[in-house]
C-alpha angles and dihedrals in degrees: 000000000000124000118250082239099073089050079064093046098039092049090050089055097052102041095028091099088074094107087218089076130109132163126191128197146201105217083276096086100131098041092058087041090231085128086074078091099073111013099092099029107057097181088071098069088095100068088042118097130202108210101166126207100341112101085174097062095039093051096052083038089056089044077051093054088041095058090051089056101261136135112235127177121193131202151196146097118334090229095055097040097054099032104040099030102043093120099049098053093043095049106022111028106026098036093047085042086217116181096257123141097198103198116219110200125184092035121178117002096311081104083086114182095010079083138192094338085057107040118096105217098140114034091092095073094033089051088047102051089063124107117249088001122145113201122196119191101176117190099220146034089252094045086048088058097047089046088049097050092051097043101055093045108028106032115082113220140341104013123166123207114194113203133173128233097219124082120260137184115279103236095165147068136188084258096058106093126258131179113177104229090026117090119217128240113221116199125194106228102178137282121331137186081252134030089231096058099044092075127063123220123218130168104243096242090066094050131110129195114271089192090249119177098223144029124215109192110192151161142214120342082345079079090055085053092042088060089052086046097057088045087063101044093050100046088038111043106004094250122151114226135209111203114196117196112210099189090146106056098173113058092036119218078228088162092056082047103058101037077053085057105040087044095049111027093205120073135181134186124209130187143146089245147078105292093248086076116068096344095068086033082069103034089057096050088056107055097044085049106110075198101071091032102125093026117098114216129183111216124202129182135205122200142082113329114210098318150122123228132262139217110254134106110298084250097057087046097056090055100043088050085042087230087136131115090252090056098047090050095053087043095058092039096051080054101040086058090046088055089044096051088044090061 
């Protein structure tokens, strides 16, 4: 169990000599683990940069940076970087497409205690609304790392990268495949010595139809809970399951999507966020998609549903927003019936 946190924090210390590097931070540094950067490297302090708490004047300092050729990453809380600093990033950062990876901690309700002011539940459609954003929600710490590193040296200008502060499993490797903008498929394959090596990893590209009965399309540590999900629903009611790991949101693997949807038939979304985030993402692939026309599809979505956060252990929070495994499952099964007594 490692927070997606420390993947931010673990790539920064590895790649942070490149003199182009510069990471910028709002008095919460340690907690978002973007001080990784410096902490054991002393002699790049001087291409770190304490803002404070002014999310507005980092972010146009980082566009500044940008325009000078640098790479500057930003950090703070999700909830700040999407909610104080809106403006900035739309006028200044996304319509000057300037080269800034803006990084969002503490999304979705693992903040815990620190309760609603402090829970992202909104910044992915907000990110993605954006003109020229890319937006990365990897599902695990290594994955984090591996989002961080290609962000910040592959993708051309604003990119948003959305991390949690609690631990969750570990569920990849640097050998499991990852193609920023292609989503994976994750199959169960039956019970294992460990959860992580029960499942198989495929980019979706390289994927053929199983014949499951349901999708799960998830982000972020959802896809954690996704795994669980399809572990359920097999040992429990014989369903096959099709995971689908968003860990690029924008640009959307819409292809892997909709041949989720036309081979399935039942799909279900699953995210620590308001539904209008991945959820309608999906829903919306899908129904522009001419590859599912002619094939009906029952959609569910699992997130939180119209609602602000509340103070509790990340635990407690994930079942009284029914984000959980459990959830999910039940979820997937009560659709899969529907599609069953609809013939």
């Amino acid at each position: 169990m490692v927070p997606t946190r420390m993947g931010f924090g673990n790539a920064l210390a590895e790649h942070g000599d490149d003199p182009r590097v510069v990471c910028l931070g709002a008095d919460i540094s340690d907690s978002i683990t973007i001080s990784q950067f410096y902490k054991e490297h002393p002699h790049r302090t001087e291409r770190w940069l304490s803002i404070g708490i002014a999310e507005q004047s980092g972010t146009c300092v980082a566009a500044g940076l940008a325009k000078e050729g640098k790479l500057p990453i930003f950090g703070t809380y999700g909830v700040f970087a999407s909610g104080r600093n809106l403006d900035q990033l739309r006028t200044t950062v996304c319509y000057g497409n300037f080269n800034v990876m803006i990084a969002g901690a503490h999304g979705g309700v693992s903040v815990g205690a620190d309760g609603a002011t402090h829970q992202a539940l909104e910044e992915l459609f907000q990110m993605c609304g954006l003109p020229n954003m890319h937006v990365a929600v990897p599902c695990d710490a290594v994955e984090t790392k591996r989002a961080t590193e290609y962000l910040l040296f592959n993708v051309i200008g604003p990119k948003y990268i959305r991390f949690a502060r609690e631990a969750t499993p570990v569920v990849t490797d640097n050998s499991t495949p990852y193609k920023w903008g292609e989503a994976n498929v994750i199959r169960f394959r039956g019970e294992n010595a460990s959860f992580k090596d029960a499942f198989e990893h495929r980019l979706a590209s390289d994927y053929k139809d199983e014949g499951e009965d349901v999708a799960i399309i998830a982000c972020g540590p959802s896809a954690v809970e996704a795994m669980r999900a399809a572990w359920i629903l097999k040992q429990e009611y014989n369903l096959e399951t099709r995971v689908l790991n968003i860990h690029t949101v924008k640009p959307l693997d819409e292809k892997a999507i909709a041949q989720a949807a036309r081979d399935c038939g039942v799909v279900v979304t699953a995210e620590e966020h308001q539904i209008g985030g991945l959820g309608n993402l999906v829903a919306a692939a899908i129904g522009r998609s001419v590859e599912v026309y002619g094939n009906p599809v029952i959609i569910g979505m699992i997130g939180v549903q119209d609602r602000f956060g509340e103070s509790g252990f990340p635990w407690e929070l994930v079942k009284e927003f029914e984000l959980s495994a459990e959830h999910i499952a039940a979820k997937a099964k009560s659709l899969h019936e529907l599609k069953l007594s609809r013939g």
